[in-house]
C-alpha positions in Angstrom: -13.4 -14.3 9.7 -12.3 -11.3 11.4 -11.2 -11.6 15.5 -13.4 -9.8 18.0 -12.2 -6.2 19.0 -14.7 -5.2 20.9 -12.7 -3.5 23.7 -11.6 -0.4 20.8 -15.3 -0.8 19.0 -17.2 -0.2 22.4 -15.2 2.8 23.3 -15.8 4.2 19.4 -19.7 3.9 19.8 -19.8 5.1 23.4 -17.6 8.1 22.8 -19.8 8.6 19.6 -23.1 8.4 21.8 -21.4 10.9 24.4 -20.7 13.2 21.4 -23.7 13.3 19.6 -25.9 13.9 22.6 -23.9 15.9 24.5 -21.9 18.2 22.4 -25.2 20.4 21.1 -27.3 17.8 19.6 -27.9 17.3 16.3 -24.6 17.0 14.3 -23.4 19.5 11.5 -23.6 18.7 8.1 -19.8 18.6 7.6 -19.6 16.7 10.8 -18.5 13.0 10.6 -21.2 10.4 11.8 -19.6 6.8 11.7 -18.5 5.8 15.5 -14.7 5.5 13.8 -14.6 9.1 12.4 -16.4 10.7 15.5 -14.0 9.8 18.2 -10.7 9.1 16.0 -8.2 11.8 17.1 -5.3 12.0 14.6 -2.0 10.1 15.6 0.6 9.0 14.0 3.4 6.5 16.1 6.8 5.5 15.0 8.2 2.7 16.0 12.4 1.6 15.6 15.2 2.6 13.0 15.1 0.7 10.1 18.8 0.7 9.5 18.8 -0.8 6.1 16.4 2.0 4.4 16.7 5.6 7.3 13.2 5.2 8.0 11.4 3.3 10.6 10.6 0.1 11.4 6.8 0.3 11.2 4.4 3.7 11.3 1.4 3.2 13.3 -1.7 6.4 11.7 -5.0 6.4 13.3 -7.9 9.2 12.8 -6.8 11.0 9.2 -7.4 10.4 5.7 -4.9 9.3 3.8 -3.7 10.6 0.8 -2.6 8.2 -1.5 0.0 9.3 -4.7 1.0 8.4 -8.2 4.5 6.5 -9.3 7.3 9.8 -10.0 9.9 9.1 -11.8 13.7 11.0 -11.7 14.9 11.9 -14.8 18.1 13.5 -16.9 21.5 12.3 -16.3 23.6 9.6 -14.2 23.0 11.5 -10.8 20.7 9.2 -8.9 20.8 12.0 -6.0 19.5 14.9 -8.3 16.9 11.9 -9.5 15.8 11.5 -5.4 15.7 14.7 -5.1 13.1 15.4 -8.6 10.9 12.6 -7.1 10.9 13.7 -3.7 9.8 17.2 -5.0 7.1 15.8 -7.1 5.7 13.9 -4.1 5.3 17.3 -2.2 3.8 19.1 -5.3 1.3 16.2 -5.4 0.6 16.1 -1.4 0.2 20.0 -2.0 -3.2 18.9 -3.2 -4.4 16.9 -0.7 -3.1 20.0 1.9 -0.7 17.9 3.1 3.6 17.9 3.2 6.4 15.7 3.0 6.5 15.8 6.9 3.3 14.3 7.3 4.0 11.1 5.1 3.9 7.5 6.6 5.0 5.3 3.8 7.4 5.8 1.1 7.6 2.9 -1.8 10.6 3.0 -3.2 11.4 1.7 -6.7 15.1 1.6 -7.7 16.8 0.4 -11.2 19.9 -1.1 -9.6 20.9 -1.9 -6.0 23.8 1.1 -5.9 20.8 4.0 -6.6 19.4 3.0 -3.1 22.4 5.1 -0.9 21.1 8.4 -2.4 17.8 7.7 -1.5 18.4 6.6 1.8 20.8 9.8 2.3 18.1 12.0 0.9 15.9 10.6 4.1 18.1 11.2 6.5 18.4 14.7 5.2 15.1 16.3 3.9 12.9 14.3 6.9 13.4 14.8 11.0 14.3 11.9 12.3 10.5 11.8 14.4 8.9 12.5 11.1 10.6 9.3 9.2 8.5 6.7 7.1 8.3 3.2 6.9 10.0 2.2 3.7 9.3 -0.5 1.6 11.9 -0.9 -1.9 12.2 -3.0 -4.6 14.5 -3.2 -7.8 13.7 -3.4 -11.6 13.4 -1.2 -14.7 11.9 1.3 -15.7 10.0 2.2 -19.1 12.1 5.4 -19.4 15.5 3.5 -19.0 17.4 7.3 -18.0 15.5 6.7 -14.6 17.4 5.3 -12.0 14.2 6.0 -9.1 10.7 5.9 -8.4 8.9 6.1 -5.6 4.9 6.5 -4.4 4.1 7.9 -1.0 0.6 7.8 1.5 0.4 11.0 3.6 -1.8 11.8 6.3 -3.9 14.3 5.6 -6.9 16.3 7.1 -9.2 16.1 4.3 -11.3 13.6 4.7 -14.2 12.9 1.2 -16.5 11.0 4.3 -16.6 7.2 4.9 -16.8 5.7 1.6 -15.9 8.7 -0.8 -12.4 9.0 -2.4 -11.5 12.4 -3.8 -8.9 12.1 -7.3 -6.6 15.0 -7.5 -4.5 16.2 -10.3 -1.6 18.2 -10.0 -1.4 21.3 -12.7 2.2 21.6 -12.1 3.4 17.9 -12.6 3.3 16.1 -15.9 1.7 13.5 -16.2 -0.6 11.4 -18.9 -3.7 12.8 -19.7 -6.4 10.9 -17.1 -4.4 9.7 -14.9 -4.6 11.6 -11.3 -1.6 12.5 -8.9 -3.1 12.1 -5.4 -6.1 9.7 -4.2 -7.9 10.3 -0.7 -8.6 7.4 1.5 -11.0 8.5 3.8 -11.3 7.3 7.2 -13.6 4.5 8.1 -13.5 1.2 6.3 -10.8 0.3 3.9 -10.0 -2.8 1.6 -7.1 -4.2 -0.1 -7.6 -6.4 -3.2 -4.7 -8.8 -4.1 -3.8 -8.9 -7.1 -5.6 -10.3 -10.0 -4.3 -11.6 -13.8 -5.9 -12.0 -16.6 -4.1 -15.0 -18.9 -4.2 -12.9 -22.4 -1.5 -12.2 -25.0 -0.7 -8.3 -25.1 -0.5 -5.9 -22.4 -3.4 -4.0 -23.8 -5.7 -7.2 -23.6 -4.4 -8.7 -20.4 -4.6 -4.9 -18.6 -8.5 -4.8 -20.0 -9.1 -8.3 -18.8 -7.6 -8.0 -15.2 -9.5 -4.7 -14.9 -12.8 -6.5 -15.6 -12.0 -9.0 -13.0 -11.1 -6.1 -10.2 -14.5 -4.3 -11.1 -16.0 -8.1 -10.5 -14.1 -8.2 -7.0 -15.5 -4.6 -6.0 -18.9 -5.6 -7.7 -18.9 -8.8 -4.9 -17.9 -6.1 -2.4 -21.1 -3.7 -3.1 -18.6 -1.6 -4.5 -17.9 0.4 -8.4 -14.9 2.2 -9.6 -15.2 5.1 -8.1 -14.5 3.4 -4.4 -11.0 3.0 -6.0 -8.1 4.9 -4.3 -5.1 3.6 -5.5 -4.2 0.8 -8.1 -0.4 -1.0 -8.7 0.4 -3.4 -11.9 2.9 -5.6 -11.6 4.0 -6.6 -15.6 6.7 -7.3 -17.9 7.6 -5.8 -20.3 8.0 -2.8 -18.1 8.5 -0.9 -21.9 5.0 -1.1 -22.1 3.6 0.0 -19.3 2.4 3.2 -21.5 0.1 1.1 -22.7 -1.0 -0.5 -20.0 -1.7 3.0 -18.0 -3.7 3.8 -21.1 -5.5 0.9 -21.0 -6.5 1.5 -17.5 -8.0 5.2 -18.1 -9.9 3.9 -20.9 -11.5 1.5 -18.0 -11.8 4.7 -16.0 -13.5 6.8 -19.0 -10.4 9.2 -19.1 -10.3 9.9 -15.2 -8.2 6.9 -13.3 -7.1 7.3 -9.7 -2.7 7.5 -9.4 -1.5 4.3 -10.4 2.4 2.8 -9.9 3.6 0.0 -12.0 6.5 -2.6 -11.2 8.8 -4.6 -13.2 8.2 -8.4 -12.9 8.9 -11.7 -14.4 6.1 -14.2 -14.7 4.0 -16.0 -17.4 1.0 -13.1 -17.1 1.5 -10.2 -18.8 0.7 -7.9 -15.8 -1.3 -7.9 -12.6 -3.5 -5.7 -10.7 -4.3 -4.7 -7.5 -5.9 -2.0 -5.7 -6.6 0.2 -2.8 -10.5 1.3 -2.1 -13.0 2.6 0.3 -16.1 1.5 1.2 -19.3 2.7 3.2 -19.6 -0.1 5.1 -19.8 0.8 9.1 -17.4 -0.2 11.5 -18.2 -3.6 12.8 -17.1 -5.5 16.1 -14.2 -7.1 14.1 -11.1 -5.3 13.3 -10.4 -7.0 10.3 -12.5 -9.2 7.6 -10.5 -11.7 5.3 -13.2 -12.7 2.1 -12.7 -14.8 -0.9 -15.3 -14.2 -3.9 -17.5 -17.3 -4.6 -15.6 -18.0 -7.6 -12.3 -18.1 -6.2 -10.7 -21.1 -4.4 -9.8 -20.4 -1.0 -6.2 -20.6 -0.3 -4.9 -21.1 3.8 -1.7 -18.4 2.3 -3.7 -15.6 1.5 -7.2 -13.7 0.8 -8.7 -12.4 -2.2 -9.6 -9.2 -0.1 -8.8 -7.9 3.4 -11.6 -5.5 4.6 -10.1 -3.3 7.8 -12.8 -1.5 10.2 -10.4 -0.9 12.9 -9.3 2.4 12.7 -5.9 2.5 12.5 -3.5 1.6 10.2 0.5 -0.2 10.6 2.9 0.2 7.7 5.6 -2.3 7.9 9.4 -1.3 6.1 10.5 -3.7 3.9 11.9 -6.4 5.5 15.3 -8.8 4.6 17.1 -11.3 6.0 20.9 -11.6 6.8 22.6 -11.2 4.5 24.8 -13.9 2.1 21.7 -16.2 3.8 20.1 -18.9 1.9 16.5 -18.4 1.3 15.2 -20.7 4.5 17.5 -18.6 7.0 16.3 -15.0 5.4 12.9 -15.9 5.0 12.6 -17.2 9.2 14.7 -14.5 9.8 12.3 -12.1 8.3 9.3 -13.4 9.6 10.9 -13.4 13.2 11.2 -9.5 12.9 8.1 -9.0 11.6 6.4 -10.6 14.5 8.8 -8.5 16.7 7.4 -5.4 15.2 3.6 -5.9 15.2 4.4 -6.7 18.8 5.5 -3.3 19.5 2.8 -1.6 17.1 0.4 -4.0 19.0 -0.3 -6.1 16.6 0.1 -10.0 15.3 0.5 -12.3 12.4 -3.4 -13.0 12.8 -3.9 -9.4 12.0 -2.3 -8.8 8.8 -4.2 -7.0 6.3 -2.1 -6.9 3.0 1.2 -8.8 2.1 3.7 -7.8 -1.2 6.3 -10.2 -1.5 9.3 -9.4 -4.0 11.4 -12.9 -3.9 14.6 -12.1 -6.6 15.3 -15.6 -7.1 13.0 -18.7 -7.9 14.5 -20.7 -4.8 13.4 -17.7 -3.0 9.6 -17.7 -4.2 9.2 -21.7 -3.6 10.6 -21.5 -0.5 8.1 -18.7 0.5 5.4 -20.7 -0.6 6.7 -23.8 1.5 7.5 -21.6 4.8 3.9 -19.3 5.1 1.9 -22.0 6.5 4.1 -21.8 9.1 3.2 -18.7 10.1 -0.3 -18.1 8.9 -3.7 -19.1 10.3 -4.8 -20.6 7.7 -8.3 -18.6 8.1 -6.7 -15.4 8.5 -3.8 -15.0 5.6 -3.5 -11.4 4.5 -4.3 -10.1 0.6 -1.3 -10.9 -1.1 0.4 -10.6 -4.1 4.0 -12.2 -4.8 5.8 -10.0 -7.7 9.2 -12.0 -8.8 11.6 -8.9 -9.1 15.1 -8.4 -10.2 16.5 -7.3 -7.2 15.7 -6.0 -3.8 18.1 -3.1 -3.4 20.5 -5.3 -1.9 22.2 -7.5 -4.1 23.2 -9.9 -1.3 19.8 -10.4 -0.1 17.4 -12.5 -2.5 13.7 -11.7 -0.8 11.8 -8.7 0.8 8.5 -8.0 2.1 6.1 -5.3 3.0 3.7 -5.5 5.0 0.0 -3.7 6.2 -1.7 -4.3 9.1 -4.3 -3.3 12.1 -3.9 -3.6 15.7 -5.1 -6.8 17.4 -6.9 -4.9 20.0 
């Protein structure tokens, strides 16, 4: 399981003890009592220049919440600058809930419908963020349901309001459209979190395959001592993407009419669509950073975990990642693992401490070699939650395979 950290867990518990005895003893009601929460001062690092995207190589947040938003899509006309610029708003319209801005977000997902509609996006980050307030950047390429869209993106923020460990707060937006049930912003409060990798149901329609997957995510958080309501964030990954209507629907009928935001990705694969999701849990920090578990009815696998449980307190977002480019698939895929290894060094971090893995391979030569290449680089005890979406692009057209990646200091 998880690798000792006790050098970070002893200072949380003795900073706590120091705190709650000497700081006018007995705390406040609206005073935080997990060791993590207590002595977590907000702090956000950057860490290199992604050249590729205009963000950063990897953002390093420790000691705020983290708000958590739905999919935007641009919209009207051929002007994929105009489009960046409709998303970005709606992302700070959203955050506006959570009391929290642009300048305070750490990751930016970014969904694009062909490779060219990437340059307005990265030009719109070199303009409307300072270059110390940059995000990591993850992007990926497909369609959209509305086929006048030429960009998406999601976003996590920090922000200072914080439900308590093991709350999430769902926030809606009454200036953004939006389906009926489905919220713009979901809380991540500090203290434990866990990824889920994503699960697929093998059923015919979207409808049936949406309701199916969702059963088997409320089985994962029902192994975790954990219900819906933990739920922060959930992605599908499905085909066809003309659909994904339904399959939103679908999931705030699961929710009884009140989901958390959701984002959806085009794929091709023999499932219909699959799920994974973002939640909280009350669980207390433990003397492990990080906790890899597989359900009893799932087969272990030495390339990845059914869920990735993180106590240590802070969180690394990894940009996307690519290799050279023109490379076959063996070169870009060593290549990429060699920088990500570079930059969990600097956001002191390892391979051994990764907490979630998305891997977008455009190419099937690209996927099976992935597959053949991560034992290489993975304790076989410790693989991250995963999910492997193949996509129709990665932005770049002469680059067949990115990654993003989460993760938690080693120390």
């Amino acid at each position: 399981m998880g690798t000792s950290s006790t050098a970070w867990f002893s200072a949380l518990i003795l900073t706590a003890a120091l705190c709650l005895t000497g700081c006018g003893g007995e705390p406040s009601p609206d005073t935080p009592e997990t060791a993590a929460e207590v002595t977590s001062e907000p702090k956000v690092r950057r860490i290199g220049d992604n050249e590729l995207t205009g963000g950063v190589d990897a953002v390093v947040t420790s000691g705020s919440a983290l708000a958590h938003t739905a999919q935007f899509f641009g919209s009207g006309g051929d002007d994929a600058g105009k489009q960046v610029d409709q998303v970005l708003d709606s992302i700070a319209k959203a955050l506006v809930e959570a009391g929290t801005t642009l300048q305070d977000v750490v990751k930016l997902n970014v969904y694009v419908a062909r490779a060219g509609a990437f340059r307005a996006v990265k030009a719109a980050i070199t303009k409307r963020f300072p270059e110390d307030k940059r995000p990591a950047i993850s992007l990926v390429e497909g369609a959209f349901m509305n086929t006048a869209s030429l960009v998406a993106m999601d976003a996590v923020a920090t922000t200072a309001q914080n439900p308590g460990a093991g709350v999430t707060t769902w926030k809606k937006a009454a200036s953004l459209s939006g389906s009926e049930g489905a919220n713009h912003i979901g809380i991540l409060p500090t203290g434990t979190r866990v990824y889920i990798s994503g699960r697929a149901a093998r059923k015919g329609t979207i409808p049936e395959a949406t309701q199916a997957t969702m059963v088997q995510i409320k089985d994962t958080l029902a192994f975790l001592g954990l219900g819906l309501e933990h739920v922060v964030h959930i992605k599908s990954f499905m085909q066809p993407i003309a659909e994904m209507d339904q399959a939103e629907q679908q999931i705030i009928e699961f929710f009884d009419g009140d989901a958390p935001p959701m984002a959806f990705t085009e794929w091709s694969s023999t499932n219909p669509i699959e799920i994974e999701v973002i939640a909280t849990s009350p669980d207390e920090p433990q003397s492990t950073s990080l906790e890899y578990l597989m359900p009893p009815d799932d087969k272990p696998s030495p390339v990845f975990s059914r869920v990735a449980k993180l106590y240590h307190p802070a969180t690394i977002y990894v940009s996307g990642l690519w290799g050279p480019a023109g490379a076959d698939s063996d070169k870009q895929i060593h290549e990429i693992f060699a920088s990500l290894k570079q930059i969990l060094s600097s956001a002191e971090s390892d391979l051994n401490h990764l907490a979630k893995a998305t891997y977008y391979p455009s190419q099937d030569d690209s996927s099976s070699m992935l597959n053949e290449i991560r034992p290489e680089y993975y304790d076989p005890k410790r693989p991250p939650a995963a999910s492997k979406a193949l996509v129709s692009g990665t932005g770049f057209g002469d680059r067949t395979i990115t990654l993003d990646m989460i993760a938690v200091p080693s120390q």
